[in-house]
N, C-alpha and C positions, 0 to 999 in steps of 0.2 A: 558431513561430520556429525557426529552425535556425543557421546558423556565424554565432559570435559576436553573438548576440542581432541579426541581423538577419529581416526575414521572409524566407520560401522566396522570393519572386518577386524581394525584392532580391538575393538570394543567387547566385540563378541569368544576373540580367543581369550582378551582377559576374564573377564566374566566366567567363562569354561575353565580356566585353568584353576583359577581362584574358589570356584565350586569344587571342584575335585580336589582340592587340597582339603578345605571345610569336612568333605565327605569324609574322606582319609582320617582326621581326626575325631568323626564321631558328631562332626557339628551340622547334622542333618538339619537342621531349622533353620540356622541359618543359610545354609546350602540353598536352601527348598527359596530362601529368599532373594538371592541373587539371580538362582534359575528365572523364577518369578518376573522380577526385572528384566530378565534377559528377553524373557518371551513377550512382555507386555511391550518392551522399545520393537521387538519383533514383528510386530502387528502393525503396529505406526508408518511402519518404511513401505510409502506408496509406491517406492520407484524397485522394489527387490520383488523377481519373480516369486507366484504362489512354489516352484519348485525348488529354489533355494532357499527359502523361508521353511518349508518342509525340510529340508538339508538340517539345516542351524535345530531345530525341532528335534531331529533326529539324533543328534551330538545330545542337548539333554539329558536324552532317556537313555541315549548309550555308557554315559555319568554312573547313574542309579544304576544299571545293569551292570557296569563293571565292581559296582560297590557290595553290590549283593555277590559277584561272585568271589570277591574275597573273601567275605563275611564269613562265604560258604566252608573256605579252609581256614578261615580262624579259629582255636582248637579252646578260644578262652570259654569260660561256661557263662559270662553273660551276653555270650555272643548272639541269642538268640533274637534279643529285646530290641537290638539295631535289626536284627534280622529282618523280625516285623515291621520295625517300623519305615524300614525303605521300601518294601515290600509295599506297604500303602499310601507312601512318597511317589512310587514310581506306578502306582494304578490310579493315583491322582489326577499325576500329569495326562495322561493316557486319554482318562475321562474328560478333564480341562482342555483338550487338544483336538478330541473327536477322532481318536487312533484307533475305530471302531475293529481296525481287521486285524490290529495286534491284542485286543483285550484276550481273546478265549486263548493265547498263548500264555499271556502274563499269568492271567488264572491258573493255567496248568500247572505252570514252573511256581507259583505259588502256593499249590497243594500239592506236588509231589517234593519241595523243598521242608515245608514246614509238617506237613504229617507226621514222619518219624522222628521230628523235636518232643520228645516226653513233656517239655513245659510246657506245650501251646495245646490248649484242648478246642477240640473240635469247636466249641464255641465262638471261642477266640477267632480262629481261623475263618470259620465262617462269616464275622461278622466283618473282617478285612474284606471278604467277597463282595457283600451284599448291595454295596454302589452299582456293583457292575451289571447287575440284571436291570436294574429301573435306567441304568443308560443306552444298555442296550434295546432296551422296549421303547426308548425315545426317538432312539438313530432307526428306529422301522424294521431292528432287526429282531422280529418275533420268534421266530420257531427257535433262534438262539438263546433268546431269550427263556424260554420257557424249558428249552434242554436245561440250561443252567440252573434254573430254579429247581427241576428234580433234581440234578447232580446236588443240590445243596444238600438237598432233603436227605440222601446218602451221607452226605459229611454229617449233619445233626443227628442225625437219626430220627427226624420229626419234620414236620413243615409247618415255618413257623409264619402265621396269618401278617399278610401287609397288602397295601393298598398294589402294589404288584405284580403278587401273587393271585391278589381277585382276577385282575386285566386279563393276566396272561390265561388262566382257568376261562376265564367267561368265551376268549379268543379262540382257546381247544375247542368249545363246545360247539364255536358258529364253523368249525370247520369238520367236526364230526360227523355233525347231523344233515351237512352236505352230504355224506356216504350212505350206501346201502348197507344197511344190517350187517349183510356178511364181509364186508369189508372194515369193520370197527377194528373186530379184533387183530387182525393183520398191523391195521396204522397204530395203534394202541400199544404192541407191541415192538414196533419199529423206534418208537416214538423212546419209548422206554431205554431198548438196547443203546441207541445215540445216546440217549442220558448218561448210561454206566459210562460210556467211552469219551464221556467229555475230558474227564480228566484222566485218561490214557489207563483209568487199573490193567494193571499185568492179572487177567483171569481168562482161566479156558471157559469153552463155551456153557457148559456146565455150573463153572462160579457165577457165572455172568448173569445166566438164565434164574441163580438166584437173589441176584443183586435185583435185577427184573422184575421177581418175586415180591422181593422187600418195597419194592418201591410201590407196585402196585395198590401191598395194602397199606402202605402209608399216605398215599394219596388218596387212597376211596373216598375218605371222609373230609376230604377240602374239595370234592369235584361238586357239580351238581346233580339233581337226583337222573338226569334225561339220560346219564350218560354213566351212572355209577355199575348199572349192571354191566355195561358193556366192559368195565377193565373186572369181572368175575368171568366172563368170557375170555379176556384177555388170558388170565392165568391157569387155565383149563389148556390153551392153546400152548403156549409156552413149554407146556411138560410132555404134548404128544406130535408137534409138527416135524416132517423131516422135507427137508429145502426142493428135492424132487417131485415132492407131493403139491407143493403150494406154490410154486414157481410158478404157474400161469397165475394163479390167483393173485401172488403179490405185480405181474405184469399190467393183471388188467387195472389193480387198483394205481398204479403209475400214470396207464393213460387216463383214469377216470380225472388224477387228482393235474395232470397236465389239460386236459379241456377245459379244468375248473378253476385253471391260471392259476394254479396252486404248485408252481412250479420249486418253490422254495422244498416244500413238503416233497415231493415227488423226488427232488435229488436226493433226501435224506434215505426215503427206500431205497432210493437204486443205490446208491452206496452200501447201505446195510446187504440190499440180496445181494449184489457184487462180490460185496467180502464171504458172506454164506453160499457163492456160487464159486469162489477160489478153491476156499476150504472143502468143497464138497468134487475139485478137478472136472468141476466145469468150468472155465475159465473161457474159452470160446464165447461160452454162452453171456458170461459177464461182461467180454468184449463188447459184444453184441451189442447188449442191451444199454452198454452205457454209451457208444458210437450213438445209436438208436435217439439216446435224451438228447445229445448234442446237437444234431442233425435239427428236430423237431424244436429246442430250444432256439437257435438260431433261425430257424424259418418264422419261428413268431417273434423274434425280435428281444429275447430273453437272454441275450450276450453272456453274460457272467454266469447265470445255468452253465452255459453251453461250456465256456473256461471250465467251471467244474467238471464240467463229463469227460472234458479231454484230461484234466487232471486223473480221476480213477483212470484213466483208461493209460497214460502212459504211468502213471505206479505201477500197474498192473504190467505192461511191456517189461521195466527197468527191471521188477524182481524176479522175471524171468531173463535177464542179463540180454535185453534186444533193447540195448541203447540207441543202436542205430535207426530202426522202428522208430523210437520214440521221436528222438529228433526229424524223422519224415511225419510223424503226427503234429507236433508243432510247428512245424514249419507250414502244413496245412492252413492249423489254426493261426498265427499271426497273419499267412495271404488273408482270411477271413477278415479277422480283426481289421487288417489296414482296411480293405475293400470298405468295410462299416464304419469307419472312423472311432474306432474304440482303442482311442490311445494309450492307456493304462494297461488295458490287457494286450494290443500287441508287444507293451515293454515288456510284461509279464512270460509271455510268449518267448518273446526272443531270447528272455533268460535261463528259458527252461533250455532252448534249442543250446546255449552255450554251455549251459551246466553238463550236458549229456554227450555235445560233440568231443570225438576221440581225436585229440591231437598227432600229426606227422609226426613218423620216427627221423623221417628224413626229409629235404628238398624235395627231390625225386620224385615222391608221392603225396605231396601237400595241396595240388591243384583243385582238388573236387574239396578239400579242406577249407581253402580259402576264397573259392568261389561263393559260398553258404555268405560269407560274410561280405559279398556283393552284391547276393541276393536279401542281405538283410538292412544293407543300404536302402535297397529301392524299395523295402518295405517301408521301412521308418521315413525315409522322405516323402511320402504321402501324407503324412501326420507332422512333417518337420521335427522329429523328435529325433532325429541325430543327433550326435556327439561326436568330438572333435577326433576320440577313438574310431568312432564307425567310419569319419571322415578316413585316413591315415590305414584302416582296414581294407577300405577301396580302394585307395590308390595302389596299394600296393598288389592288388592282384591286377588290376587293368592293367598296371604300367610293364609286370612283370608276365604275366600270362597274356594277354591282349594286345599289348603292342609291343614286349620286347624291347623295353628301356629300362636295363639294368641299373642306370642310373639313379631316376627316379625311385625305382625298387627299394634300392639301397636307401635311399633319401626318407624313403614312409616309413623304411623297417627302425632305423634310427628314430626318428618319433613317434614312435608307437609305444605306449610307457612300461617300465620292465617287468610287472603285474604280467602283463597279457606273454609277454618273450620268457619269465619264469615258465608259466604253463606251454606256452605252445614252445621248445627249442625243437627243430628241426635239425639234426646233424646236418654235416656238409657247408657249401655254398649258395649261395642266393640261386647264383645261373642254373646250378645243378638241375633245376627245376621245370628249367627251356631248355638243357641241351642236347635230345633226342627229338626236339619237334623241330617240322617243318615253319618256313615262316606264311601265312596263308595269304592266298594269292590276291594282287589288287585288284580291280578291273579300274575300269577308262569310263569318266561319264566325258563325253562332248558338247554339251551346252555349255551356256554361259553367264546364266542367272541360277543363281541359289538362296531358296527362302527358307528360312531357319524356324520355325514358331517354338519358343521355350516360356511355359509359363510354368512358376514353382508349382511341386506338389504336382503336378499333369503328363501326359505321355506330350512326348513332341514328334511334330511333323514336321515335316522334308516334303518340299516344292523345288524340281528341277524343269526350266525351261530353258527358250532361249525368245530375241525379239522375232515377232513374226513368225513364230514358228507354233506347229499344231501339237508338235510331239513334244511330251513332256512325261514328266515321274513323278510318282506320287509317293514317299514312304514316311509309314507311320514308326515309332519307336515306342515299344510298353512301356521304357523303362522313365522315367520322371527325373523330369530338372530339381532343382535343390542345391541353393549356390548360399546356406546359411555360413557354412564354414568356410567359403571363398572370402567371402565378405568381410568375416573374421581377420582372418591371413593381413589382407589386402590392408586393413586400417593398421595391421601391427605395424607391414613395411611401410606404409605414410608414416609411420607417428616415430621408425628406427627401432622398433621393439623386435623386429624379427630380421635375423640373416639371411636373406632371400634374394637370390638373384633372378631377375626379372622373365631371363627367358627361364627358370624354373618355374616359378609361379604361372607362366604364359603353360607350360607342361602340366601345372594342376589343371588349370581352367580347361582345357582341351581335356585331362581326362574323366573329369565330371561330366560332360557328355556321355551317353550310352554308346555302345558297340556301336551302334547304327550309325549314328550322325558322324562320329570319327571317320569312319569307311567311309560313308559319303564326302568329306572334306578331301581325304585324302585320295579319292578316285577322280577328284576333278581334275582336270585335263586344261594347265594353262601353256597354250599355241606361243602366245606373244603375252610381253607385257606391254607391248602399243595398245595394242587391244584386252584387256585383261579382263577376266570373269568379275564377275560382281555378286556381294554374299549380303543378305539382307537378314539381318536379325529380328524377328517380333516379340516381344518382348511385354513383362506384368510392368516390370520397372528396369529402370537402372542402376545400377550403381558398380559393376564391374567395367575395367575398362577390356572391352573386348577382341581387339585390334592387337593388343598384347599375347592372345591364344597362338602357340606354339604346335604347331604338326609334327613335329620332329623334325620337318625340312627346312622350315620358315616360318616367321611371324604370321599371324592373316591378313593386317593390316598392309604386308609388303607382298601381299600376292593376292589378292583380292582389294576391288572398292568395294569398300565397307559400311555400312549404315545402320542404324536402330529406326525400328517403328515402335511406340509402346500403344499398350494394348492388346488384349487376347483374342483379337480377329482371326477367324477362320481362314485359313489358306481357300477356301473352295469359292468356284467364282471371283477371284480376282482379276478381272481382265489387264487391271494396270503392270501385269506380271511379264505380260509376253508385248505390250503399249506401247511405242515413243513418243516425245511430246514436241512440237517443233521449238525452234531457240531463236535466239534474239541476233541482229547481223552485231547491232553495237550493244555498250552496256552504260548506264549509268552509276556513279556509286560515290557515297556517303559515307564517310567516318566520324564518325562520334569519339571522342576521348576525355579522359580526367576531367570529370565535370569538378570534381571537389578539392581543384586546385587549388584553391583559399577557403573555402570553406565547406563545410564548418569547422571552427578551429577551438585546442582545448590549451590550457594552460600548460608548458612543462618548466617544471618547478626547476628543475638542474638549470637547464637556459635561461628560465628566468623572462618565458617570453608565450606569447602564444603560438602555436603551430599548426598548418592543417591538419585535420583529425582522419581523413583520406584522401591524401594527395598520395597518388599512386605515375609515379613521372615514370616510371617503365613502361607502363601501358603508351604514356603520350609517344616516350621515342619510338615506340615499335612502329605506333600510325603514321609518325613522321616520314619514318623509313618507308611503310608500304607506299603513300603517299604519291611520294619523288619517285620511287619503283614504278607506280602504277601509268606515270604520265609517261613513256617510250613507247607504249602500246596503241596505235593507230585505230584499233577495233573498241578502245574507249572514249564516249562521247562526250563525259563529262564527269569532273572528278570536285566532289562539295565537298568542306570539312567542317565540325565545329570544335574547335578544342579549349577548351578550359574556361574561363569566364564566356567566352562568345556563346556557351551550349544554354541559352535560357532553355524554359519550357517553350513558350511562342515561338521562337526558331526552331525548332528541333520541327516541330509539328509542321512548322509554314514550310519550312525547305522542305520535307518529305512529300505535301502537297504540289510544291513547285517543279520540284526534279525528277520526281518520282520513277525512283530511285532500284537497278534492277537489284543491288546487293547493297544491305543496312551494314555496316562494321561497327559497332560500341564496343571499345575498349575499355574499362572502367571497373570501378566498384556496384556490384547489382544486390539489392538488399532483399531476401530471398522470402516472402511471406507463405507459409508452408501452408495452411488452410486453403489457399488459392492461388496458386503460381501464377496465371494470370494479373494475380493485383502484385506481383512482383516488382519492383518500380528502380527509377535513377533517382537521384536527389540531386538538383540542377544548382548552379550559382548562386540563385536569388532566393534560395532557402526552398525553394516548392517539390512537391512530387510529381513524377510522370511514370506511373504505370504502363506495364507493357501493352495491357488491353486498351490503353486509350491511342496509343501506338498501333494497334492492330485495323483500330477504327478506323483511320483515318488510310491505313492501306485499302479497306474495304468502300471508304467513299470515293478515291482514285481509282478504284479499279486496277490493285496493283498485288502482286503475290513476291515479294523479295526474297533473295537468299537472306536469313538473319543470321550475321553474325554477332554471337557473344561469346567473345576472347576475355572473360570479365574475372573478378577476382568473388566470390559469392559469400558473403556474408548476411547471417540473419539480421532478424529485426532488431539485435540491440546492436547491431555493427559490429560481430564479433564472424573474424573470418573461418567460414568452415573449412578444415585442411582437406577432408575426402568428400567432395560434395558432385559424387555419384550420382546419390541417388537424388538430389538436389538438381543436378544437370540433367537426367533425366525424364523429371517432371516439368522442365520447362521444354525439353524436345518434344513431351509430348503436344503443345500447344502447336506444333506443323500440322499435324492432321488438322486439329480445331479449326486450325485458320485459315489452311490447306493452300501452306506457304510450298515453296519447293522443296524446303530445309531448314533446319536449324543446325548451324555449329557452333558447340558451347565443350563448356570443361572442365572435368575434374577437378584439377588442382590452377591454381595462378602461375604458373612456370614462363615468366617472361626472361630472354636471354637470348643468347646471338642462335642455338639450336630452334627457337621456335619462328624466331624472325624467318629464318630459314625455310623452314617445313613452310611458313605463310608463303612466302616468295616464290618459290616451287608449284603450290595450291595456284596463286595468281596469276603465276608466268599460265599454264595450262585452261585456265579460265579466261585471262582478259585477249589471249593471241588469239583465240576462238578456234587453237585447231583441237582441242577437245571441251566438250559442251557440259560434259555431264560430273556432276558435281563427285559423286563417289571418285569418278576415276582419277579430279583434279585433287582430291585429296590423298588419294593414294602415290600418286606424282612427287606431291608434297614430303609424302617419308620417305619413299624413295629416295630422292634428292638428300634430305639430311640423313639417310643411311650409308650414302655413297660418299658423303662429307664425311664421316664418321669412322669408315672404315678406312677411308683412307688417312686421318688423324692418327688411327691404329695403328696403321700400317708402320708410317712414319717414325713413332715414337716408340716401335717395336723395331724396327730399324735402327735408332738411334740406340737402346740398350741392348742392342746383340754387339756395335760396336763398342761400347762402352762394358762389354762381357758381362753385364749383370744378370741377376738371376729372375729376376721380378716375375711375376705370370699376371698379363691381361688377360681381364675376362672380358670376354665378346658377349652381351650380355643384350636385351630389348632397351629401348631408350623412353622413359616417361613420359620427356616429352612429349614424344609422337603419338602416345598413349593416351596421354592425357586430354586429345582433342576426340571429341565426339558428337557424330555426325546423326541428326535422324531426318528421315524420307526416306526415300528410294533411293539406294545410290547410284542409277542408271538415268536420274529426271536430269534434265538438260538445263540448261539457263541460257 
């Protein structure tokens, strides 16, 4: 919350609206002090991205600019005086803000606006400038700097001595006297012509060469003496060079001024001979040479050069009407950018490739249209600089060109905001657009282990084996994971903000995969579900529930055992991949539950009484049940519990020691310490803590590796329950490896209820009768069973309103539940 208990975002449109009313009236000062405000509470808000904080920034100045272009059709005659004065309201903020790459704009539109004002004299005018060059020589931007202070010198008609003006002179001369003699007058003259065209004068080359002129001798007498002769050379040059004649010579002095990291300077010629290589229908040649700076720019590491040279260079494509070019140059240059991590210019990049790309007339032919914008996914996910548009851009070509789910198609093209559907309308139908193609062909893999490796921002690899066996597949994928906007999605449907049905969502996640790993899921080859393949995820983190991924035929969690590893381990060298481990004849097992069934308790003021503060008695009946379930099974040795006051800390530990124990169950509240999941702990009866690592210890002095289960409800360190605690579940799977348990199963969300009992009971049946050993497959057992409950629920009650002739539509949809439980190891290791 911020001014006067409202939230920031209401804070901020009032504040904006209530400026722009101000404006509207003329009440620029006051205006100017609200904006003020606005930006100063702006800076304070530690928890608001630098890129929506530039957002809010950007609203500001777009205030002032829309007040100035009123201003501009107000026909009153003291309109001038506002004119000005927003005019250096809005090169304030600019300055205030460090909006370094919009100043040489503001200037422009502030001398081509106020010049043909008769009231404003050039003095005037100039003196609203003159901020802008000592800001600019502060932000490192010199040769900008110094164009602009001759362009002044044009507006005055004089150059008028400031501590600025010394710098920027003193800084020409250490970069002069770098050159050889006969390269002065070339730079000299370049140097100049940028000057006239800072502020865009409309003059042929002719006017130009004498604005050139003027300036020259206006400057003589503020230069120093090392370098006065050289602009009298300067203007000797001017009146007799033709661009064929000095072409090599302005070439070599590019590469002299690129050796001598004077790469700033050096785009300023190639731009200049570029435009003098247009006009003269060499155009080739200006291709040439500006590919050439690119090229050479980017090999030393000089990025934003490089942007520039591909900028002339596609100006130069567009004004010969080769859009299509252009967009294959930028699409170049953003590969570039991503590969280098230069986030700003692949944005920049990818906006040029949108502005230039030619929209479908129809479906039909929109395919190689809308591929560009799949190819510009897995740019930006290198950088993570998606958007929820790029998001919604991809899906809809994968779903609809890739796999032929007109569904989903439909589903992206519907969220895609009308902005982007104004420009792009493609006549026709969606299908239009698949229905002369073939569907391409599956093939058959026959193994039965599949290793996934996805870490954001990276290409993922594909591991296909089987146990015991030597043959195996190796496949890499170019294209990068990037699950920001999954995760997005995903918290809406926890928290009821988004209409999503699960097995849709299950059809995102699968198409956020690349081409590759899709074909690979969908070519696995499952014989039996007695026997069923097994699919291992590796993984940076968690927080998606995976099991929920949708093929088009089925869930994966109902056709694969399923598991996470986290960690960006290498596939290569895994011997555990193709490994079995031997199992246990019997099993021993421990359940822990509701440690906080009296305490600690808080005051509730309506009752009038104290009550526990997490007494969680769902957790206790589920144990109860598995419990009395668990004791039919012959193959279990021995079944310990401790539930609710009986779970001190000392017992918890001594039993573990005593029984030691092949499968841990804690049903309960786990208080989740994010610095260290390890120190992650129970809060026992007697008020103490027990951490999971002092837990771990005591398996490591038995000499014991348990299945751990946590069926727990996860809440942080103030006790406040986390709803999607993903990526929470997933930093404590990762402690299996650490401790190099068999497993952890833990979970999303707290969903205790007769479906989960279920899924558990199914898990157990399959684990404690010992005719299957291995934990993925007893979990997959597990959904299975609550699927086949489920569907027959369906059935039933879709049976009862066909008699009852109603109209209703169930939806057959993935179950949370089942989702919600998350498995990490191998899911082929045994117990």
């Amino acid at each position: 919350m911020s001014q006067r208990g409202q939230s920031f975002s209401e804070y901020v449109k009032n504040q904006l609206v209530n400026g722009q009313k101000l404006l509207r009236q003329g009440s620029h000062g006051w205006a100017e002090i609200l904006f003020d405000e606005l930006l100063s509470t702006l800076d304070r808000q530690k928890d608001l991205s630098v890129k929506n904080k530039d957002y809010v920034r950007s609203l500001v100045v777009q205030a002032w600019q829309t007040r100035i272009h009123d201003l501009m059709k107000d026909q009153s005659p003291d309109k001038w005086i506002f004119l000005v004065d927003a005019y250096h309201h809005l090169l304030y903020i600019q300055l205030q803000n460090n909006f370094y790459k919009d100043i040489a704009k503001i200037c422009q539109s502030i001398v081509l606006s106020l010049i043909p004002q008769k009231e404003i004299s050039r003095e005037t005018l100039a003196s609203i400038l003159d901020p802008a060059s000592e800001f600019l020589l502060k932000g490192g931007f010199r040769r900008e700097a110094l164009e602009f202070q001759l362009a002044m010198m044009l507006i005055r008609g004089s150059a008028k001595p400031s501590e600025t003006l010394h710098q920027l002179l003193q800084y020409l001369a250490s970069v002069v006297l770098k050159l050889g003699v006969n390269f002065r007058p070339i730079f000299f003259y370049v140097l100049f012509y940028n000057a006239t065209d800072f502020f865009n004068f409309d003059a042929d080359r002719n006017e130009r060469n004498q604005l050139v002129t003027t300036l020259i001798e206006t400057c003589r007498n503020a230069v120093s003496l090392d370098i006065r002769d050289v602009m009298a050379q300067t203007g000797k040059f001017v009146n007799r060079f033709q661009i064929q004649e000095v072409k090599d010579d302005f070439v070599k002095l590019i590469q002299k001024l690129e050796i001598l990291n004077e790469f700033d300077w050096a785009f300023g010629i190639i731009r200049n001979l570029s435009r003098l290589l247009i006009d003269a229908g060499l155009t080739d040649d200006a291709l040439n040479l500006s590919q050439g700076f690119c090229d050479f720019s980017i090999r030393r590491g000089f990025y934003q050069f490089g942007y520039q040279g591909f900028n002339l260079i596609s100006d130069a494509l567009v004004t010969q009407g080769k859009k299509g070019e252009a967009v294959a140059l930028w699409y170049g240059a953003a590969r570039i950018f991503s590969r280098t991590q230069q986030a700003d210019l692949l944005n920049e990049s990818i906006k040029k490739i949108e502005d230039f790309l030619e929209p479908p007339n129809n479906f039909t032919d929109s395919q190689s249209y809308f591929e560009i914008f799949n190819e510009i996914w897995n740019l930006k996910s290198r950088l993570v600089q998606t958007t929820e548009v790029d998001f919604w851009k991809m899906i809809f070509y994968r779903a609809l060109f890739e796999e032929r789910d007109i569904k989903i198609a439909n589903f992206a093209w519907k969220c895609l905001p009308d902005s982007f559907k104004t420009t792009c309308h493609p006549t026709g139908q969606i299908e239009d657009a698949i229905a002369n193609q073939q569907n391409p062909p599956v093939g058959t893999i026959n193994h039965t282990r599949l290793v996934i490796r996805i870490v954001n921002q990276q290409d993922i690899d594909i591991y296909v084996t089987s146990p015991k066996s030597e043959e195996y597949l190796e496949i890499h994928s170019p294209e990068p994971w990037n699950d920001t906007q999954l995760l997005e999605i995903f918290d809406q449907i926890l928290a009821s903000k988004r209409d999503l049905e699960l097995m849709q969502f299950g059809r995102l996640i699968y198409l956020n995969f690349p081409a590759k790993v899709r074909h690979t899921i969908h070519s696995f080859k499952v014989e039996s579900m007695e026997t069923p393949p097994h699919l291992l995820f590796i993984v940076d983190h968690s927080a998606l529930p995976l099991g929920l991924i949708h093929d088009g035929t089925s869930f994966l969690n109902l056709k694969f055992a399923l598991s996470s590893l986290i960690g960006s381990t290498s596939l290569r060298g895994m011997s555990e991949l193709t490994q079995d481990n031997p199992t246990a004849d019997k099993l021993r097992l421990l359940f822990i539950a509701n440690l906080n069934v009296s305490d600690p308790r808080v005051w509730n003021e309506q009752a009038q009484k104290e009550e526990p503060l997490f007494n969680f008695n769902e957790a206790e009946n589920e144990v109860n049940d598995l419990i009395q379930f668990a004791q039919k099974y012959p193959k279990v040795e021995s079944i310990s519990y401790l539930i609710g006051t009986q779970a001190t800390k000392d017992r918890i530990l001594t039993t573990i020691r005593e029984i030691q124990p092949h499968i841990l169950h804690y049903a309960g509240i786990l208080f989740f310490v994010e610095e260290n999941p390890g120190d992650s702990y129970l809060l026992t009866p007697e008020g103490k803590i027990i951490c999971l690592e002092e837990i771990f210890q005591v398996f490591n002095e038995v000499s014991i590796q348990p299945l751990l289960m946590l069926n727990v409800k996860i809440v942080n360190k103030k006790g406040e329950t986390i709803s999607n605690a993903g990526s929470e579940a997933g930093q404590l799977g990762s402690l299996q490896s650490k401790y190099f348990l068999p497993g952890v199963l833990t979970r999303i969300a707290p969903i205790f209820n007769a479906d989960s009992l279920s899924l558990l009971k199914g898990f157990y049946d399959s684990l404690l009768s010992r005719k299957i050993s291995e934990i993925g497959t007893s979990l997959l057992k597990g959904g299975q069973q609550l699927a086949a409950e489920k569907a027959l629920q369906q059935a039933v009650a879709l049976s009862k309103m066909l008699d009852d002739k109603e109209t209703k539509v169930i939806l057959f949809g993935g179950d949370l539940t089942a989702a919600s439980f998350l498995l990490f190891g191998l899911p082929w290791r045994k117990l």
